[in-house]
KEKE-3310 file (N, C-alpha, C; in steps of 0.2 Angstrom, whole numbers, plus 5000, padded with zeros to 4 digits):
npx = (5102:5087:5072:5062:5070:5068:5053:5051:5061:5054:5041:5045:5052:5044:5035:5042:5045:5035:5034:5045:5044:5030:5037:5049:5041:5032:5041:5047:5038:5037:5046:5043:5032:5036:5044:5035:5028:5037:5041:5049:5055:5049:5053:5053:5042:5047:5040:5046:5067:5074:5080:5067:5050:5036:5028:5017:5008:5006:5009:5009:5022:5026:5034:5025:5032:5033:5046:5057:5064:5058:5062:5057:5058:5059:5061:5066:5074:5072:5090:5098:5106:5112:5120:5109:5100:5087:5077:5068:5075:5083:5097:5096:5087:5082:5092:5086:5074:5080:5085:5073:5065:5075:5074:5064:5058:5065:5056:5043:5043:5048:5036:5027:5033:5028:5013:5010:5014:5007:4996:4997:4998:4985:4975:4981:4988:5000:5006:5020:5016:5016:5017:5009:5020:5020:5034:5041:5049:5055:5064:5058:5045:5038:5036:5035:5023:5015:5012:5004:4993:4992:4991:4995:4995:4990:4992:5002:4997:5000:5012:5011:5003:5010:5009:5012:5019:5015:5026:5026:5025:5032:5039:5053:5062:5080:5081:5077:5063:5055:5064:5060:5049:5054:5066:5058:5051:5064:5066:5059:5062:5063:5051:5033:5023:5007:4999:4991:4981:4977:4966:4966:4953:4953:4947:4952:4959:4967:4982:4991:5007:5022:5036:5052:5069:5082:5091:5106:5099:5085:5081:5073:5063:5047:5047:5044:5041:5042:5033:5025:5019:5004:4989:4977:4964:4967:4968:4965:4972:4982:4990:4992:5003:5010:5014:5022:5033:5039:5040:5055:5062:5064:5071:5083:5088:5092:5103:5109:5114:5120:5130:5138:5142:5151:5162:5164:5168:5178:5187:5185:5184:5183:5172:5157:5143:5137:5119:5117:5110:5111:5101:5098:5097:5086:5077:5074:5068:5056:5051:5050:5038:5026:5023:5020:5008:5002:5004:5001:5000:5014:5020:5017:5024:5036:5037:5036:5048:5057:5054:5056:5071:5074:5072:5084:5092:5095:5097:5110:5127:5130:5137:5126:5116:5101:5106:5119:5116:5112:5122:5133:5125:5124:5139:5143:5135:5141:5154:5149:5148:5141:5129:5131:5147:5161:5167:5157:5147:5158:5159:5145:5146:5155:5152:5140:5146:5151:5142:5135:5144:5147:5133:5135:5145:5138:5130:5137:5137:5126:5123:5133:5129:5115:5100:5086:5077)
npy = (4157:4153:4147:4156:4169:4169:4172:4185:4191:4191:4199:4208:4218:4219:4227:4240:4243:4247:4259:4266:4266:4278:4288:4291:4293:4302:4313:4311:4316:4330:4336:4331:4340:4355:4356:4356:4367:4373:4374:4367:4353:4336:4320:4308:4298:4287:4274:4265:4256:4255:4241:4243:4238:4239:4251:4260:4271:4286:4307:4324:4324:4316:4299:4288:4275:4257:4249:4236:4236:4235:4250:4263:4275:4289:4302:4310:4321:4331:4334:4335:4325:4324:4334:4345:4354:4359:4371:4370:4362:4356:4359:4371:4380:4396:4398:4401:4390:4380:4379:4378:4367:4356:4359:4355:4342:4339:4347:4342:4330:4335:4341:4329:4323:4332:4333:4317:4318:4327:4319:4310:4315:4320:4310:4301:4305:4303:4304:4305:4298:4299:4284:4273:4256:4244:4239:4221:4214:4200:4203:4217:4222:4227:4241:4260:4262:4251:4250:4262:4258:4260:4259:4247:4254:4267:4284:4296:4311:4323:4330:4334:4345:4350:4347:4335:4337:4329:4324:4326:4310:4316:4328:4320:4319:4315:4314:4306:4305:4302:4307:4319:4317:4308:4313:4323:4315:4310:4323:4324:4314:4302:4310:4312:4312:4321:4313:4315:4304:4295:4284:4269:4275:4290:4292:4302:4303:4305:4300:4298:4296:4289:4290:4283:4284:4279:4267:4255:4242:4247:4255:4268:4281:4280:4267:4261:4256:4271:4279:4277:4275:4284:4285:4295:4303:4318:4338:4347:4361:4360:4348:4352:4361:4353:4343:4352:4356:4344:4341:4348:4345:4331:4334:4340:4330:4320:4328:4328:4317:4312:4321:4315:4302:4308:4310:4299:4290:4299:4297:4282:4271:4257:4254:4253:4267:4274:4274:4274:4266:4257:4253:4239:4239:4249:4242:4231:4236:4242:4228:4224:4233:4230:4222:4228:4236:4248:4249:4254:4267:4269:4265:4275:4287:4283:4281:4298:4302:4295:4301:4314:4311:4309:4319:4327:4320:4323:4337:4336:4341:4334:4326:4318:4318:4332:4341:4344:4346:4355:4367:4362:4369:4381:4383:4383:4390:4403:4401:4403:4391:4379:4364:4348:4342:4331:4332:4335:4323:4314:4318:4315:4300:4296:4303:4293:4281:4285:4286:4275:4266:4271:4267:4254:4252:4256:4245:4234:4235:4233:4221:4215:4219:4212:4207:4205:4196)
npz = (4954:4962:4959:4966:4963:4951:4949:4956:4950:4936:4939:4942:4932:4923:4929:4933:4919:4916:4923:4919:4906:4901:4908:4901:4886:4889:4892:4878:4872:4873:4867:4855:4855:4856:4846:4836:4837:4835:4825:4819:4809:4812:4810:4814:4828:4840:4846:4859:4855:4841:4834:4820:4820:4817:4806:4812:4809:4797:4796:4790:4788:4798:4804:4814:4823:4830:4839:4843:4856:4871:4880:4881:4871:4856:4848:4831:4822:4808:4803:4815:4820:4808:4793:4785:4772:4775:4777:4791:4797:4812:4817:4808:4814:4823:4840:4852:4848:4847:4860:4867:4861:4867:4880:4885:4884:4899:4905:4904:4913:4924:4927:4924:4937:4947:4945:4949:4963:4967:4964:4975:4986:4986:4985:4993:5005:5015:5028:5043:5057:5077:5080:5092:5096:5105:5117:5114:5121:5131:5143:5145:5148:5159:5156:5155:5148:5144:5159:5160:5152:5138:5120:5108:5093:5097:5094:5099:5103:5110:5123:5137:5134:5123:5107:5095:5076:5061:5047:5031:5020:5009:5013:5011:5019:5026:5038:5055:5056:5070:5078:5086:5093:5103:5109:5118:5125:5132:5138:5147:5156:5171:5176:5179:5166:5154:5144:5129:5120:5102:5098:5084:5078:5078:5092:5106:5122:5137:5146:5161:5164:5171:5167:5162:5167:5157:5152:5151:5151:5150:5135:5130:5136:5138:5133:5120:5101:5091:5078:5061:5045:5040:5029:5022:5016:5007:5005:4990:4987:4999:4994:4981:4987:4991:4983:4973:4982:4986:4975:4972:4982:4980:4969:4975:4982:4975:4966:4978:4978:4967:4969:4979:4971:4962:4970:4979:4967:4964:4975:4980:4968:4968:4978:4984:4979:4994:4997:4984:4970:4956:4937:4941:4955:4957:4950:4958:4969:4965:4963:4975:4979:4974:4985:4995:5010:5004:4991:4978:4980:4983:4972:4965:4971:4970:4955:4953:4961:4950:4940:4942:4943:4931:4921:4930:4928:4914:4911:4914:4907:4896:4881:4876:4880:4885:4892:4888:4875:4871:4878:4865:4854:4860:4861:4846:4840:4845:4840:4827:4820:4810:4805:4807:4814:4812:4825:4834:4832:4837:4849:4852:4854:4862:4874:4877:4877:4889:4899:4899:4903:4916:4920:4922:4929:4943:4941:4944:4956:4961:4958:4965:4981:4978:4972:4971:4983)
capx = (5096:5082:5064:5059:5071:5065:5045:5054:5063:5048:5034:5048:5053:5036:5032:5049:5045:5027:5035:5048:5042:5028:5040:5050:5038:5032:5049:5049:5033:5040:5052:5040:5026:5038:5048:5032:5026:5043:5040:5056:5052:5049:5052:5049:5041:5047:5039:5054:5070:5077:5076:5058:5045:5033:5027:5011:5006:5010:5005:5011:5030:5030:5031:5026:5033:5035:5051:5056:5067:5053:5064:5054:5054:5064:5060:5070:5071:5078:5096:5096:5113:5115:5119:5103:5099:5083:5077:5066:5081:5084:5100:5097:5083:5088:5096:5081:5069:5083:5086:5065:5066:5079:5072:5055:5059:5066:5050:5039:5047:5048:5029:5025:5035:5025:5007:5012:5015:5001:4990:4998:4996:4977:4973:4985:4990:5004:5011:5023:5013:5020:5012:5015:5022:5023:5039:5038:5055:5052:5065:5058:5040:5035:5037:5030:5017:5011:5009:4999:4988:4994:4990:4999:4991:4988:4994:5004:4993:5002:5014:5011:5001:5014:5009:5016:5019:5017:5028:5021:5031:5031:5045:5059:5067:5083:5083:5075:5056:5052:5066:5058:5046:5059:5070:5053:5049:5068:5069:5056:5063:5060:5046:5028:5020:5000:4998:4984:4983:4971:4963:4962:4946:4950:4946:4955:4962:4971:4984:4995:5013:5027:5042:5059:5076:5084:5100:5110:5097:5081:5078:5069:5058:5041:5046:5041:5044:5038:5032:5023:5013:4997:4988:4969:4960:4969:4964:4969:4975:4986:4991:4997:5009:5014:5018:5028:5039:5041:5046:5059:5066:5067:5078:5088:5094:5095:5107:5117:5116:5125:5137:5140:5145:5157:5165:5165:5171:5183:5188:5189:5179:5182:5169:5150:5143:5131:5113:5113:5107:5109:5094:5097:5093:5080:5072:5071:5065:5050:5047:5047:5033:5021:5020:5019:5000:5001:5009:4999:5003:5021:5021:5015:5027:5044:5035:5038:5055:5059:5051:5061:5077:5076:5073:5090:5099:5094:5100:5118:5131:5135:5134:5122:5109:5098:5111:5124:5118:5111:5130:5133:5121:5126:5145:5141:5130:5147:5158:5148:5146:5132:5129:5134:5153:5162:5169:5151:5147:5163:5156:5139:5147:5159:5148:5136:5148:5155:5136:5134:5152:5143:5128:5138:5149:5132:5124:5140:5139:5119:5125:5136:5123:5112:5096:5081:5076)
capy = (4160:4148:4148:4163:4176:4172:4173:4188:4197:4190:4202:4215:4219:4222:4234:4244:4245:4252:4268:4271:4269:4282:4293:4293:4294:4309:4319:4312:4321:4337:4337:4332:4344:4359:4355:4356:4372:4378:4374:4360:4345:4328:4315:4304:4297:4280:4268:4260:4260:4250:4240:4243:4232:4241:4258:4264:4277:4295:4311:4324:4324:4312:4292:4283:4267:4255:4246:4231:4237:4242:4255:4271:4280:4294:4308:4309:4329:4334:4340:4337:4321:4325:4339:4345:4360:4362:4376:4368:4359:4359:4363:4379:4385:4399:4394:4401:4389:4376:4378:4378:4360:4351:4358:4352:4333:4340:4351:4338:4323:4340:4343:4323:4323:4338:4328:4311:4318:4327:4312:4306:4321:4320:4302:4295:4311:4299:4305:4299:4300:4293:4279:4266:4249:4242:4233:4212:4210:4198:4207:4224:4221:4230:4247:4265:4262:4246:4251:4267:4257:4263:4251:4247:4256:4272:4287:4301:4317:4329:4327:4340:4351:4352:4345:4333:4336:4323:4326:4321:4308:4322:4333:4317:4320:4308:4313:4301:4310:4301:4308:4324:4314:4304:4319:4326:4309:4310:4328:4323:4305:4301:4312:4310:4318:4319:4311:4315:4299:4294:4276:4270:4276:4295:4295:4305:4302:4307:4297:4299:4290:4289:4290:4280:4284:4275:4263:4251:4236:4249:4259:4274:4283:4278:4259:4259:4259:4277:4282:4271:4279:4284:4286:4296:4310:4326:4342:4350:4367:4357:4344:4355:4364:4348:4343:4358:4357:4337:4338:4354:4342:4326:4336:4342:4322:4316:4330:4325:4308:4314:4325:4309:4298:4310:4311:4294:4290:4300:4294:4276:4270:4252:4254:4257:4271:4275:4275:4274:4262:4257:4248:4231:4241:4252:4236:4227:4240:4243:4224:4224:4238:4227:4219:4232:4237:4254:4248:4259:4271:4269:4264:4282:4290:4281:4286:4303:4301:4292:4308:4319:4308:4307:4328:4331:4317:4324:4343:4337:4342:4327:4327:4313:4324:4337:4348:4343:4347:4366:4369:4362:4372:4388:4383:4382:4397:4406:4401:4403:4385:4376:4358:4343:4341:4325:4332:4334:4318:4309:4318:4310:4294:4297:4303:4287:4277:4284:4284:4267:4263:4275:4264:4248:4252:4254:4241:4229:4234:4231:4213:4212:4219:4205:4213:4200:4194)
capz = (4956:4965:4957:4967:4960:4944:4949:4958:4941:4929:4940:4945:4926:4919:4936:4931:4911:4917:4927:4914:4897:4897:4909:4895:4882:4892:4889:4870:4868:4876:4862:4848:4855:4856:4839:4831:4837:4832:4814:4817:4805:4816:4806:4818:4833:4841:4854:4860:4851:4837:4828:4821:4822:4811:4806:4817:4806:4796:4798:4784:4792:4805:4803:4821:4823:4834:4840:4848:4862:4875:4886:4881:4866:4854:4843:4827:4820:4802:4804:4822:4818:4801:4790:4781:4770:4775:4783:4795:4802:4819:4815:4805:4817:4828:4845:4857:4847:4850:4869:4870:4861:4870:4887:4883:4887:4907:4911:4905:4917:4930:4927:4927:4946:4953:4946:4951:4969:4969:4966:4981:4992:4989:4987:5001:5012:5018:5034:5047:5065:5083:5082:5098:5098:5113:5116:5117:5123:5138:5149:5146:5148:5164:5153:5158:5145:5148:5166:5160:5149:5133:5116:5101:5086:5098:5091:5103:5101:5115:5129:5144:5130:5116:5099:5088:5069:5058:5042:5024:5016:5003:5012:5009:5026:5026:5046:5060:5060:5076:5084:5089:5098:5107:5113:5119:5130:5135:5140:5154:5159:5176:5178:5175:5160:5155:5135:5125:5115:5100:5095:5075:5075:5081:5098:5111:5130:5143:5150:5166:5162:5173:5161:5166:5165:5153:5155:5147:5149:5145:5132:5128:5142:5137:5131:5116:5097:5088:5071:5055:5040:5038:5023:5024:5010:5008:5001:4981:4989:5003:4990:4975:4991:4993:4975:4972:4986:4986:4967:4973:4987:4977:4964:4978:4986:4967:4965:4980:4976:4961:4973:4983:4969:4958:4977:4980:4960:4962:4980:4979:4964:4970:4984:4981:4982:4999:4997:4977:4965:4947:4936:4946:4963:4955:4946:4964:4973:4963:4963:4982:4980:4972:4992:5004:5012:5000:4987:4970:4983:4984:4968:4962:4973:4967:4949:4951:4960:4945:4934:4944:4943:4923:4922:4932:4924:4908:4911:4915:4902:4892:4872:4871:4886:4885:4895:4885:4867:4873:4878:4859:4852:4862:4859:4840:4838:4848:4835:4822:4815:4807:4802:4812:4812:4815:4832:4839:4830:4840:4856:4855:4853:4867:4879:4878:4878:4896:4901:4897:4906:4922:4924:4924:4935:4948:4940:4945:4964:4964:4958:4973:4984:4978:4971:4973:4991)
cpx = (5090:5075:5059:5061:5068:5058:5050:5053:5056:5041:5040:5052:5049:5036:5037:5047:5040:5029:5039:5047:5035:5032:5045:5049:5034:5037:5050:5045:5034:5043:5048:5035:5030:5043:5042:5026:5030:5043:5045:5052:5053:5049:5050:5049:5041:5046:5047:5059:5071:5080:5070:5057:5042:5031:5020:5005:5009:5006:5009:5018:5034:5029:5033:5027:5033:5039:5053:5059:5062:5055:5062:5052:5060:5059:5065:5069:5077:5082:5098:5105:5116:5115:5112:5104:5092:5080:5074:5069:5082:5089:5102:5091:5088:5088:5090:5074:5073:5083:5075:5063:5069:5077:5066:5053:5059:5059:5045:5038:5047:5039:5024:5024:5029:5018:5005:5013:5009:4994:4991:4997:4989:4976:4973:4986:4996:5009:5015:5020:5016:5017:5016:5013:5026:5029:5037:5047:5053:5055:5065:5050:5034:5036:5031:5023:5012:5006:5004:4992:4989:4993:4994:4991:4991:4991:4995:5001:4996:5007:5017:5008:5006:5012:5013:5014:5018:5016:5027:5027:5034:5039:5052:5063:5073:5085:5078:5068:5054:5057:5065:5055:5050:5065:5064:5051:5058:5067:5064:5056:5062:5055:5039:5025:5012:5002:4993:4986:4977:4971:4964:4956:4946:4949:4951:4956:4966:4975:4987:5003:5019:5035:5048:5065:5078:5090:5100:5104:5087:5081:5073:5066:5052:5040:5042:5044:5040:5037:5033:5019:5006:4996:4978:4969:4962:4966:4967:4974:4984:4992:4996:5002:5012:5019:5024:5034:5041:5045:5054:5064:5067:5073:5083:5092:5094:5101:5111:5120:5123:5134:5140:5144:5150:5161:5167:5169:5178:5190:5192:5183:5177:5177:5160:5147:5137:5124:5110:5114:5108:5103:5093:5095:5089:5072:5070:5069:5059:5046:5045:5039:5025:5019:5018:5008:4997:5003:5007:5001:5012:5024:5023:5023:5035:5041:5039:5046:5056:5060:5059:5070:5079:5077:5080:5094:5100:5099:5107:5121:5134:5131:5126:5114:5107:5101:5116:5121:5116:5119:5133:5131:5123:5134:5146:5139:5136:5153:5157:5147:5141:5135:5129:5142:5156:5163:5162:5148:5151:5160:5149:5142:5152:5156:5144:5140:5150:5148:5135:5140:5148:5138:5129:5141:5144:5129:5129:5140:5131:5120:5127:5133:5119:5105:5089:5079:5078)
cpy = (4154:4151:4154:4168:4174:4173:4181:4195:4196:4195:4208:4220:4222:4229:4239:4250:4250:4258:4270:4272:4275:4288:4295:4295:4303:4315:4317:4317:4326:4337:4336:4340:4351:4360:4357:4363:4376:4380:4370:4354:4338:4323:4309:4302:4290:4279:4263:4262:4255:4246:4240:4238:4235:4248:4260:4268:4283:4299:4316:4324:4319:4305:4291:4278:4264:4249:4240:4230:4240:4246:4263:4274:4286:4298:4308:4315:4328:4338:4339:4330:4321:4332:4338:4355:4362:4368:4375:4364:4361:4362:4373:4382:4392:4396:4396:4396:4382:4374:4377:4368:4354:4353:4357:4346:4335:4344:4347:4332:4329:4342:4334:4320:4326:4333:4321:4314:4322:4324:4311:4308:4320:4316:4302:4300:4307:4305:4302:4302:4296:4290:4275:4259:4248:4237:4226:4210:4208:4198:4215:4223:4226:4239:4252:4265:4256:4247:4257:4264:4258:4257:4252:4249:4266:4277:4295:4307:4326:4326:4338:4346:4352:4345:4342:4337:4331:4325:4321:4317:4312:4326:4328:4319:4313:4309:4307:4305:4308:4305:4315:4322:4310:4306:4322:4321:4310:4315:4327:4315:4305:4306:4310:4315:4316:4319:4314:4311:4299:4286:4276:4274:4285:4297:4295:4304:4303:4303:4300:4295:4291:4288:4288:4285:4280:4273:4258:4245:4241:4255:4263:4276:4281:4270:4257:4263:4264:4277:4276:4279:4279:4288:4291:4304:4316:4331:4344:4354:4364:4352:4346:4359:4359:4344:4349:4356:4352:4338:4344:4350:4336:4328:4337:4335:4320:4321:4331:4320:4312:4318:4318:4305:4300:4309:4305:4289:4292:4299:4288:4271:4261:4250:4257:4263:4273:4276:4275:4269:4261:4254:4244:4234:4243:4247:4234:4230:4239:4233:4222:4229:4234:4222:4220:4233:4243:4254:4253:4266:4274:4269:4272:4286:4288:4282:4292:4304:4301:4298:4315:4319:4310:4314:4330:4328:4321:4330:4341:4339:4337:4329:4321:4315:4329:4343:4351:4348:4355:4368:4368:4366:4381:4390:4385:4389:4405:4409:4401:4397:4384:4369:4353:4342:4332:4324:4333:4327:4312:4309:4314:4305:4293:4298:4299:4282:4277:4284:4277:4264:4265:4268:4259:4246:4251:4249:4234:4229:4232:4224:4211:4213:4214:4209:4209:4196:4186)
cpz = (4957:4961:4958:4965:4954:4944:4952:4952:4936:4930:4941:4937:4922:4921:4933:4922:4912:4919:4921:4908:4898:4904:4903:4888:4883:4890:4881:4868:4869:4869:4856:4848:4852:4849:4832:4832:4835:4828:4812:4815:4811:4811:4809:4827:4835:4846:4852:4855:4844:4838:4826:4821:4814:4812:4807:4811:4802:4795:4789:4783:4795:4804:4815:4821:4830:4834:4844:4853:4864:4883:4882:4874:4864:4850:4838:4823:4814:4806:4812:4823:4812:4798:4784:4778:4771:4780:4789:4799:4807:4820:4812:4809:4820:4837:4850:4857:4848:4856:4868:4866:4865:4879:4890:4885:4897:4909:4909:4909:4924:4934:4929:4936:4949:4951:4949:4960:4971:4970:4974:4987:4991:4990:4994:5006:5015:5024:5040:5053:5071:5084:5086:5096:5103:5112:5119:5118:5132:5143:5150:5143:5153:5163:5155:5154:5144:5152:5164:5154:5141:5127:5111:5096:5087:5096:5096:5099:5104:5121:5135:5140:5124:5111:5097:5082:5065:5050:5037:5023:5011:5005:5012:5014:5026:5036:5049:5059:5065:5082:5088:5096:5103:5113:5118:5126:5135:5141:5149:5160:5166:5181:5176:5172:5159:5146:5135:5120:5108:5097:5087:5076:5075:5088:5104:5120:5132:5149:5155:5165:5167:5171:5164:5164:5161:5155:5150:5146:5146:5144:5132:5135:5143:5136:5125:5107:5094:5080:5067:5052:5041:5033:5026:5018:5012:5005:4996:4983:4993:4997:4984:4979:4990:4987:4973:4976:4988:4979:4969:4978:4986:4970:4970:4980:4978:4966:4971:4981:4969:4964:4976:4979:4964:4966:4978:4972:4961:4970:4980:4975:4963:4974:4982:4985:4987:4997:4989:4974:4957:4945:4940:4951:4961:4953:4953:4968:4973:4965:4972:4984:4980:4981:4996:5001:5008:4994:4978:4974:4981:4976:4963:4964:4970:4960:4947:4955:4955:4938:4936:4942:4934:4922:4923:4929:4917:4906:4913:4908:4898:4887:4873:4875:4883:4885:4889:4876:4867:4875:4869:4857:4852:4860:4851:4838:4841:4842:4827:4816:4813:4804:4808:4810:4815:4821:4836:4838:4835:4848:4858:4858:4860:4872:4881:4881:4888:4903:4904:4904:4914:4925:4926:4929:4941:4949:4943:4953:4967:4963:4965:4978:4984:4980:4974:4980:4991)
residu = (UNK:UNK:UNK:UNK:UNK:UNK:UNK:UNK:UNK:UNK:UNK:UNK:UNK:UNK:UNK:UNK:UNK:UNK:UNK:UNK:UNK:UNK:UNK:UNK:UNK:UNK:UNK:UNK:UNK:UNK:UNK:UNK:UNK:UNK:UNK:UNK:UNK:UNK:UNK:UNK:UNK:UNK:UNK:UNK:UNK:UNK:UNK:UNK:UNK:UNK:UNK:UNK:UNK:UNK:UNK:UNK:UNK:UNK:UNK:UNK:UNK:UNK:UNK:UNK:UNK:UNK:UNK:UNK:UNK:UNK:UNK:UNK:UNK:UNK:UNK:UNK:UNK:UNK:UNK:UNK:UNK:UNK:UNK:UNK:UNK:UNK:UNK:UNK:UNK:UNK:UNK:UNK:UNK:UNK:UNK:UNK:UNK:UNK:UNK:UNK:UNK:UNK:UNK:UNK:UNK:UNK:UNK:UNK:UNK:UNK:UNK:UNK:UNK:UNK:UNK:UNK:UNK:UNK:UNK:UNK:UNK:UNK:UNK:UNK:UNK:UNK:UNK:UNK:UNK:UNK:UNK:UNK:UNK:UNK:UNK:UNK:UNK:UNK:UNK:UNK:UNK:UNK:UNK:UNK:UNK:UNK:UNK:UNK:UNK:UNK:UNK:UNK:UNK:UNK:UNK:UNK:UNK:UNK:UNK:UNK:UNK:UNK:UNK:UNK:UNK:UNK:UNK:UNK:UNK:UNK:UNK:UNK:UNK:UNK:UNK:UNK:UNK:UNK:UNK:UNK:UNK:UNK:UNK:UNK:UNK:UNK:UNK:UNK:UNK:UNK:UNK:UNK:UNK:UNK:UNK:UNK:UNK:UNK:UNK:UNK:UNK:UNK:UNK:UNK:UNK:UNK:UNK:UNK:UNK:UNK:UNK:UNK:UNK:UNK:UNK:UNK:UNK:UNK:UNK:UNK:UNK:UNK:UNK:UNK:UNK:UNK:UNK:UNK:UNK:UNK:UNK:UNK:UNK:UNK:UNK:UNK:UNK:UNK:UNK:UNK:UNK:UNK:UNK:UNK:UNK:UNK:UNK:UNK:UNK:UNK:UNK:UNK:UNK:UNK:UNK:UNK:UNK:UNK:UNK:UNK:UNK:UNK:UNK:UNK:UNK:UNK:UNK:UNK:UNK:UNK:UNK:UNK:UNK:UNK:UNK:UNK:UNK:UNK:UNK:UNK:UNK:UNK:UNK:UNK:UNK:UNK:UNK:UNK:UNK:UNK:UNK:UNK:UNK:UNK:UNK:UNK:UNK:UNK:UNK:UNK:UNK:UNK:UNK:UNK:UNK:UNK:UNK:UNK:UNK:UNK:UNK:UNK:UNK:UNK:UNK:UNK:UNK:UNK:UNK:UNK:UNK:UNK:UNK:UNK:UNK:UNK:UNK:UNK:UNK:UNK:UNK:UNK:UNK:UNK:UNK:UNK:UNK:UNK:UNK:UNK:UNK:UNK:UNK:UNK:UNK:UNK:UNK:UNK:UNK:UNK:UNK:UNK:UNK:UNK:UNK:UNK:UNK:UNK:UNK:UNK:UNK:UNK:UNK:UNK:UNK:UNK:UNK:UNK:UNK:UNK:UNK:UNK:UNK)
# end
């Protein structure tokens, strides 16, 4: 690794630690807040994990410490890995005040997503609009848009009276968005059509365009590349729609990302999986963030992805999960047990390990991908 991947890793590690330790901390405190209106004893609340560092503070229950792994944060509840007699053990609660603590970490990471994209929906409004870029290929130069005058920045408004759309980054479309536009300039290819265009600034005109056919040496009808972001002040009302139904359609690609990779796992587990990341990808994403021209923007926005991501990961069914231990619990409460036994004991231990085993496997194709620019 040359001098720039490590100025690279040394700014893109921090940025990384920033989104996910108080997303994390977020979902610990779901679980302490709800434990503690249960009436379930918290014995403790850690920044990061272990080994301590040192102990923060105590309350009449709870020691706060702080650890010197800083990947997030834990809760530590009587009875909750060990056998306890106390009545205030997680263990000996009853099981609806159990499922209301383990599912307390997912709605808070659920509730972070839907805010976190709200900021973003009113700050930024980030929309994708057909913005034009004129082609500078210097054997496709004498393009219908040229000829009609047309500028790079100008932003298609109408063609023959029909409306564009221009969809928020919010709704996660993994299709083409410009390609509406594009079909739209086809479907009239060597005829001519009347734009309505508009300037940065707002302001509207009227162009005349004579649209080509397209062939082998040119491209498109209008000759030109379509669709960039804009960002500009949204409103609350608009914004919290946009929230809701961005965090509703980032859990849905997270969970076919999920689909995609038991599939592809269980396919040919030699091969990496399409379009998904372990930490190595995730880490250098974020450090590519810190350059674009939105970047507190973008950043916010992969945030609550991130919120999103840790919520659904959470609700899977694995012992050492969220999902996982409410199926324990419900399992348990079925059968009549109580305590901790060794076999849910061996399950934790078991199902981290294949977690562990899980990230690695991604984390060894984000190597081979080659994470840092």
């Amino acid at each position: 690794m040359n001098f720039g991947g490590v100025l690279f890793w040394a700014g893109a590690i921090p940025l990384f630690l920033l989104i996910l330790i108080p997303l994390v901390l977020v979902h610990e405190f779901g679980h302490f807040l709800m434990a503690r209106l249960s009436g379930i004893r918290v014995l403790e609340f850690g920044l990061g994990f272990p080994p301590r560092a040192k102990v923060l503070g105590r309350d009449h229950e709870t020691e706060y410490t702080l650890n010197y792994l800083p990947i997030g944060g834990f809760v530590r509840l009587e009875g909750e890995e060990t056998n306890s007699d106390d009545p205030r053990a997680f263990t000996n609660a009853p099981l609806i005040k159990q499922v209301i603590v383990l599912a307390a970490g997912v709605v808070m990471n659920l509730l972070s997503a839907a805010v976190l994209f709200f900021i973003v929906a009113w700050v930024f409004n980030p929309v994708v609009q057909p913005t034009i870029t004129l082609s500078n290929d210097p054997n496709d130069l004498n393009t219908p848009a040229r000829v009609a005058g047309l500028q790079d920045g100008e932003t298609l408004i109408s063609i023959d009276g029909v409306p564009f759309r221009a969809p928020s980054v919010l709704e996660f479309s993994n299709s083409d968005v410009a390609a509406p536009w594009r079909q739209q300039l086809l479907s009239h290819a060597g005829q001519t059509v009347q734009l309505v265009v508009a300037n940065t600034n707002g302001g509207q005109r009227t162009v005349d365009v004579a649209l080509r056919v397209p062939d082998a040496t040119h491209a498109g009808a209008l000759g030109v590349a379509l669709g960039s972001m804009v960002t500009s002040s949204g409103d609350p009302v608009s914004a919290a729609g946009l929230a809701v139904s961005g965090t509703g359609r980032a859990m849905d690609l997270i969970l076919g990302a999920l689909g995609d990779i038991a599939r592809q796992f269980a396919a040919n587990p030699g091969q990496a999986p399409a379009g998904v990341q372990g930490p190595v990808g995730i880490i250098s994403d974020v450090g590519r963030v810190a350059s674009q021209p939105n970047a507190l923007m973008v950043f916010l926005l992969l945030a609550g992805v991130l919120s999103a991501n840790l919520a659904l990961v959470n609700f899977l069914p694995l012992p050492v999960l969220d999902g996982g231990k409410v199926v324990i619990m419900v399992v348990k409460r079925l059968f009549g047990a109580k305590g901790v036994s060794a076999v849910e004991a061996f399950a934790y231990v078991a199902s981290f390990a294949l977690l562990l085993a899980f990230i690695s496997w991604l984390t060894y194709f984000d190597v081979i991908r080659g994470g840092a620019p």
